[in-house]
ZAMARGU-4260 file (C-alpha; in steps of 0.2 Angstrom, whole numbers, plus 5000, padded with zeros to 4 digits):
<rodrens>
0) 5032/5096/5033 | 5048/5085/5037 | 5052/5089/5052 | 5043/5084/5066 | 5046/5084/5086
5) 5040/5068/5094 | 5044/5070/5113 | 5064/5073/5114 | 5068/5066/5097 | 5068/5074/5081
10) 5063/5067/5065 | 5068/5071/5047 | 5057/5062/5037 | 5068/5067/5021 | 5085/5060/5027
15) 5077/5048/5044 | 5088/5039/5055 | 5086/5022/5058 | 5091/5026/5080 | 5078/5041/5077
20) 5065/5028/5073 | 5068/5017/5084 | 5070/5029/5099 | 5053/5035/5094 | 5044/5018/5094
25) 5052/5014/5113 | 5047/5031/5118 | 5029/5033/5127 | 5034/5052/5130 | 5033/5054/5111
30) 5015/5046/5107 | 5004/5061/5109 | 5015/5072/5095 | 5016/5057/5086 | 4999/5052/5083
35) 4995/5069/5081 | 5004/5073/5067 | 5002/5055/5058 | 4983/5061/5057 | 4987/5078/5052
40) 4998/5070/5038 | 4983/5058/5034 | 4969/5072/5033 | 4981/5084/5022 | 4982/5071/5010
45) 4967/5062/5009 | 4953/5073/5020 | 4940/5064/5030 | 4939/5049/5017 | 4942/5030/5021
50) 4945/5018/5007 | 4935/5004/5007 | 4941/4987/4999 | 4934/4971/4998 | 4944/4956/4998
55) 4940/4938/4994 | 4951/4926/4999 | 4947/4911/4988 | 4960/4899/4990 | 4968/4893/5008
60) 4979/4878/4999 | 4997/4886/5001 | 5015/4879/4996 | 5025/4888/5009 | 5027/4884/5028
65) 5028/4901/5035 | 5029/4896/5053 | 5015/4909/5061 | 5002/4904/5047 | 4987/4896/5050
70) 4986/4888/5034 | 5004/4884/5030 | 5009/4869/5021 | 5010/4859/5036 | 4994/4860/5043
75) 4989/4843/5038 | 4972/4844/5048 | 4965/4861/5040 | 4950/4859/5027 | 4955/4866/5013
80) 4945/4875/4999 | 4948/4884/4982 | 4935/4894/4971 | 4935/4889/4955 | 4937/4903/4942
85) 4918/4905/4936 | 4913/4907/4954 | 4926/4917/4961 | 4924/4929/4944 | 4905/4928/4949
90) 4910/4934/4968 | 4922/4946/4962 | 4907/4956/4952 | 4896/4956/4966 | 4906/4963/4976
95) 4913/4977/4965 | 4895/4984/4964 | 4897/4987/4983 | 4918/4989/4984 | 4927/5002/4972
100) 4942/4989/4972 | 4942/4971/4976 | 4956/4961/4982 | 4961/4943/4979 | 4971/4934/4991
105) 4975/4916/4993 | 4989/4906/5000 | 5003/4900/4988 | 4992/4890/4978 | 5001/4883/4960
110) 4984/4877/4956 | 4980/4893/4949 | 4991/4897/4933 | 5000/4913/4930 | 4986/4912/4916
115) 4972/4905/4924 | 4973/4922/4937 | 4975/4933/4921 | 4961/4925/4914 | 4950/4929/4929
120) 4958/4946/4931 | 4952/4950/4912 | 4935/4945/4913 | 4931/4953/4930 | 4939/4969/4922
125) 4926/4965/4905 | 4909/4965/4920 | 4916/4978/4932 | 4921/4994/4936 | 4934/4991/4946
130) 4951/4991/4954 | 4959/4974/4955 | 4972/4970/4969 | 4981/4953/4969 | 4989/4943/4986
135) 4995/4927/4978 | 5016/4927/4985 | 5026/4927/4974 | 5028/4922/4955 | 5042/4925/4941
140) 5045/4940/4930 | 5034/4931/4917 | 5020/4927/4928 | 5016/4945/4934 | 5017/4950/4918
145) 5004/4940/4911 | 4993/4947/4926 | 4998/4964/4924 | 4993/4964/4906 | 4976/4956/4908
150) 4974/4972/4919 | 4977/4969/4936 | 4980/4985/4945 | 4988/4982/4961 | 5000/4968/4971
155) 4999/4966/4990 | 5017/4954/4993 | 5021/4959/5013 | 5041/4959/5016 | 5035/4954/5034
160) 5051/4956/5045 | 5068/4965/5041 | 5077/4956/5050 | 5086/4943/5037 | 5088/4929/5051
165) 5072/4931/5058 | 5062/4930/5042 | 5075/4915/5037 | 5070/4905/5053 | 5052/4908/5050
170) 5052/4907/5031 | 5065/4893/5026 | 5072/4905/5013 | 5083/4922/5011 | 5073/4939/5016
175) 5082/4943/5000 | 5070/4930/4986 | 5054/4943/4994 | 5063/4959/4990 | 5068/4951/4973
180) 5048/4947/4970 | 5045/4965/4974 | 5056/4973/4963 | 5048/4963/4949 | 5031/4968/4954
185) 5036/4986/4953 | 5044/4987/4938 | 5030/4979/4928 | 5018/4996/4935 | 5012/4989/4948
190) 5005/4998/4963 | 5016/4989/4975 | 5008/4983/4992 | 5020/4980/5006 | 5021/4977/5025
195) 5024/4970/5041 | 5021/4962/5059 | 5025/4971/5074 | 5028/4957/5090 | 5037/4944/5080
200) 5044/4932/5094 | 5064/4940/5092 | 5059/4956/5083 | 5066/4973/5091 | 5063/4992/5088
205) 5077/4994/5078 | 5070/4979/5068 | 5052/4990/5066 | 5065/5005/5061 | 5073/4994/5046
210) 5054/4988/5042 | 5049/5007/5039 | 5065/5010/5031 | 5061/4995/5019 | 5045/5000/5014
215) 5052/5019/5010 | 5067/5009/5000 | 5057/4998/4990 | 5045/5012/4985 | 5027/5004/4990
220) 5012/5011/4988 | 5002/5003/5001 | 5008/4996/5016 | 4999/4983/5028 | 5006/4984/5045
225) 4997/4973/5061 | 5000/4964/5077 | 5006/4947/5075 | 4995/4936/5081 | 5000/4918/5088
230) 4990/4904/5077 | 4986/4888/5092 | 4992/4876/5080 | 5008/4883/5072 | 5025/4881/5079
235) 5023/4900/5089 | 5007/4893/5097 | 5010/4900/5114 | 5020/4916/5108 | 5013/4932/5115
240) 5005/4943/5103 | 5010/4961/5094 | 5008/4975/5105 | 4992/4982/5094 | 4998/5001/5103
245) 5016/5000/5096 | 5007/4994/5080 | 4999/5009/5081 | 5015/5022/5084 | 5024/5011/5068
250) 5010/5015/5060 | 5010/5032/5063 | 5028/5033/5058 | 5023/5025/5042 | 5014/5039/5040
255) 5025/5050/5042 | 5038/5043/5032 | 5025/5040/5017 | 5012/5055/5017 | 5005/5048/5001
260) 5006/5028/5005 | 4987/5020/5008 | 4989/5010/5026 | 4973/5000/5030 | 4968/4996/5048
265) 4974/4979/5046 | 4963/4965/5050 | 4975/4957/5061 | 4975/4978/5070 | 4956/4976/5070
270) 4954/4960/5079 | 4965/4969/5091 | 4949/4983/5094 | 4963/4994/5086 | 4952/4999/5069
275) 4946/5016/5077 | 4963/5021/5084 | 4969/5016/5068 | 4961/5029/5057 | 4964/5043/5070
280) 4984/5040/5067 | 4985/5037/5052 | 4978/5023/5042 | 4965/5028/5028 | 4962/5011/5021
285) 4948/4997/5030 | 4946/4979/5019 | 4929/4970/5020 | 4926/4953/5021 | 4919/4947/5005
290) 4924/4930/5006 | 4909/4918/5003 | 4904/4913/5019 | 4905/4895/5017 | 4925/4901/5017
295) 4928/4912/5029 | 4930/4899/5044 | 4942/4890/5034 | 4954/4904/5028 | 4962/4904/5047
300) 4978/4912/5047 | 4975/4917/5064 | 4962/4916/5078 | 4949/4930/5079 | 4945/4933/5062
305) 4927/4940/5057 | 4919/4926/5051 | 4900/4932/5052 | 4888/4930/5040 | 4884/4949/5034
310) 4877/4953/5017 | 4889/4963/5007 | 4878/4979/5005 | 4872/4977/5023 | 4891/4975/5029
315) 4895/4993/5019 | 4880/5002/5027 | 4887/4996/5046 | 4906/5005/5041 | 4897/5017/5033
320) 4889/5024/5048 | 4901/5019/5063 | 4915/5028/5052 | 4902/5044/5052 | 4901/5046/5070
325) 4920/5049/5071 | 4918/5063/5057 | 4925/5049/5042 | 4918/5045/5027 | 4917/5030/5017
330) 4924/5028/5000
</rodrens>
């Protein structure tokens, strides 16, 4: 289906309108029709499953001074960590024989070659059956290559606002050097991973309408779309927070727009309480923590994250039956 009625707007999904999407994300009257037919959308396509990912985060150290991250270059006072390659290869196993695909993320750390992460890619791909997802920013042509060819499956590289001057102000560099890392990750086969915040101090609807329309443009595949969530130490320390129920309807639009796309319940939605109303509009994707826990404290990109000290398996069977009881089933 491509036409839908969301309260007194209509929406073409195959030629959508930028005021369309926009008017829908303002308007309360439309959420009912909305969610309803994001998790129609969702079930048509993928049934009662939820994908479940674990991701590792093994590296806080980062180049960039991202003004709403926790762990940006200036945060002089953060403890920092990285995983050396052995032991984050050695996590990476374990947590494939609970998680079909395992994700490593990490600030933009330098330390770790272009060749030192195909290295680690290849041999975790040599020990397990396993989808691997890499979340390290963004690298030249060359350097995804090399990590494309050592078998890395999947690139997560959120676009984060679509707003050009916004993401300039918060970034200290052009919207456009993003996009431009995308495209690379795309054309090499990549399953390209996008996203964005909802609540950025200075965002507006028809900013969230260019935000859906970027992901559609650009062709992702997965799509990560959460609250922002104010960091006390950053220079937004004291911004309110995302609206995790307009998260919600821009994620139900995301749906709509991208029948096939995978949209997790974010972590940042999930802090929020948002992770049940999440896969009832929409999102068929959850990540797990699987972080060694000596680490989790110290990845703080923002308050709130689950830092709890949960065995891997034990962590699975928990999602595994809270998802049962709203008639979901884990993947």
């Amino acid at each position: 289906m491509a036409l839908y009625t969301l309260g007194h707007h209509e929406l073409d999904t195959r030629h959508p309108d930028l005021d369309i999407l926009a008017a829908v994300i303002a308007d309360g009257s439309a959420d009912r029709e909305l969610f309803h037919a994001a998790n129609r959308v969702k079930t048509e396509e993928f049934g009662n499953k939820v994908f479940v990912r674990g991701i590792i985060e093994f590296s806080n150290y980062c180049r960039c001074t991202c003004a709403y991250c926790g762990i940006n270059a200036r945060m002089t006072h953060a403890k920092r960590y990285r995983m050396l390659p052995d032991e984050l290869v050695e996590t990476a196993v374990r947590t494939a024989e609970v998680y079909r695909t395992v994700i490593l993320q990490s600030g933009e750390d330098r330390f770790y070659t272009a060749e030192m992460l195909a290295d680690i890619v290849w041999r975790i791909k040599q020990r397990a059956d396993c989808a691997v997802t890499l979340s390290v920013g963004e690298r030249s042509m060359e350097e995804y290559r090399l990590m494309r060819e050592a078998g890395a499956d999947r690139f997560l590289l959120k676009h984060e606002t679509a707003n050009a001057v916004l993401y300039e102000s918060l970034h200290g560099v052009p919207l456009e050097t993003r996009l431009d890392a995308q495209r690379r990750i795309k054309a090499l086969g990549f399953e390209l991973g996008g996203g964005f915040m909802v609540g950025l101090p200075g965002q507006t609807d028809e900013t969230l309408a260019k935000d859906l329309m970027t992901l559609v443009n650009e062709g992702v595949e997965m799509a990560g779309i959460g609250p922002f969530i104010a960091h006390p130490d950053t220079a937004l320390a004291g911004t309110p927070d995302g609206d995790p129920h307009k998260t919600l309807k821009v994620l139900a639009l995301a749906r709509l727009l991208l029948p096939r796309c995978h949209l997790p319940s974010t972590t940042a939605l999930n802090v929020k309480g948002g992770m049940k109303n999440a896969l009832l509009c929409g999102a068929d994707v959850i990540m797990q923590k699987a972080t060694p826990f000596e680490y989790r404290k110290l990845y703080d990109i923002y308050p709130g994250r689950d830092a709890l000290e949960v065995p891997l398996k034990e962590q699975y069977e928990t999602l595994r039956r809270r998802l049962a009881e709203i008639g979901l089933s884990a993947e």
